[in-house]
C-alpha positions in Angstrom: 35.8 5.5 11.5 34.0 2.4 11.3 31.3 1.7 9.0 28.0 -0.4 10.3 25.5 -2.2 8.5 22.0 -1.7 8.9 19.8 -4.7 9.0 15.8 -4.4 8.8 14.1 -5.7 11.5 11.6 -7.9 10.9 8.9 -9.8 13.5 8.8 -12.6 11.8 12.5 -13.8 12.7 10.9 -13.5 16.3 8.2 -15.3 16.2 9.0 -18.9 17.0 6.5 -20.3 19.6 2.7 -20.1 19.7 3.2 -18.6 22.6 5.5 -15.9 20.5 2.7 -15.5 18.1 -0.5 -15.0 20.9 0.9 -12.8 22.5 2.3 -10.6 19.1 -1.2 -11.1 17.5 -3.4 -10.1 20.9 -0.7 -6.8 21.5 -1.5 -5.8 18.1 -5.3 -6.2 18.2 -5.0 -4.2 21.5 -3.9 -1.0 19.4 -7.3 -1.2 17.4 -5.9 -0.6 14.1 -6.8 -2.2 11.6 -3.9 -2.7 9.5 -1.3 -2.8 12.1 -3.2 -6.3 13.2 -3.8 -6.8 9.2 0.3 -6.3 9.3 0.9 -8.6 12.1 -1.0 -11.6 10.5 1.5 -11.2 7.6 4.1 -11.0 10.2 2.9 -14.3 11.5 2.3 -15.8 8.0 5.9 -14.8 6.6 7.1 -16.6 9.9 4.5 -20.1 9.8 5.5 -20.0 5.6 3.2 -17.9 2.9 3.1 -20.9 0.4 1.5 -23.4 2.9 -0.7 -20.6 3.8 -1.8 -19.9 0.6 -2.7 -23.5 -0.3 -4.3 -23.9 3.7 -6.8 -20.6 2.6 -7.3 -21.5 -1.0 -5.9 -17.7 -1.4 -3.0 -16.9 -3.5 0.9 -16.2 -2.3 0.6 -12.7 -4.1 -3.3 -11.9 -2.9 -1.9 -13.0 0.8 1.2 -10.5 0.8 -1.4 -7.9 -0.6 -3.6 -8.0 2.0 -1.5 -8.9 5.0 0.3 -5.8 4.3 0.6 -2.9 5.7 -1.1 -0.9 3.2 -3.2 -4.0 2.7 -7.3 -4.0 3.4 -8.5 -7.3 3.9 -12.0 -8.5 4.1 -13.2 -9.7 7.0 -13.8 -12.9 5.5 -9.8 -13.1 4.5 -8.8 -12.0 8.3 -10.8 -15.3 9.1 -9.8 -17.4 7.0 -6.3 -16.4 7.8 -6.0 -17.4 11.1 -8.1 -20.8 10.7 -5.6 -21.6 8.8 -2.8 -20.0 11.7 -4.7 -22.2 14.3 -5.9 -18.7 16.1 -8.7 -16.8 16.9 -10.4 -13.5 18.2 -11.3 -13.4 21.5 -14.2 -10.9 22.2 -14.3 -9.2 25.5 -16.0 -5.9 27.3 -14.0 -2.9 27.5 -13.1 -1.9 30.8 -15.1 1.0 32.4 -18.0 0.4 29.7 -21.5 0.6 30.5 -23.0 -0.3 27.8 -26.0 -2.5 28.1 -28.3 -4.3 25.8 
């Protein structure tokens, strides 16, 4: 019988392009869950490099991988600063089917 390894996956060895990461980041944020996209942004920030993160937010290497992960519970204010420094933002738009009016 022949004996196989078992490699974790990991998103971040797929995400190579911007156009990789937009559309990872925006299928995440679809789900509505907080810290899968929380997860996600460390996906993207192991992929882009945590160090250079850390020194673009003024946030620490070990504060980042706390937060980005997946039992992590950033602040609003660290979810923003984290993707200024990624080069992305949240795009705000109506749900579909809602009625809600100011």
């Amino acid at each position: 019988m022949t004996e196989h390894k078992l490699t974790r996956w990991d998103a971040a060895d797929y995400l190579n392009t911007e156009e990789d990461i937009t559309l990872y980041l925006e299928a995440c944020l679809e789900e509505n869950d907080p810290a899968l996209f929380a997860a996600a942004l460390g996906d993207v920030a192991r992929a882009r490099g945590m160090m250079q993160l850390a020194r673009d937010t003024g946030l620490t290497r070990e504060g980042l991988y706390k937060a980005l992960s997946p039992e992590g519970n950033p602040s609003m204010a660290t979810i923003m600063k984290v993707m200024t420094a990624l080069g992305v933002r949240l795009h705000v738009e109506p749900l579909a089917g809602s009625s809600h009016q100011a």
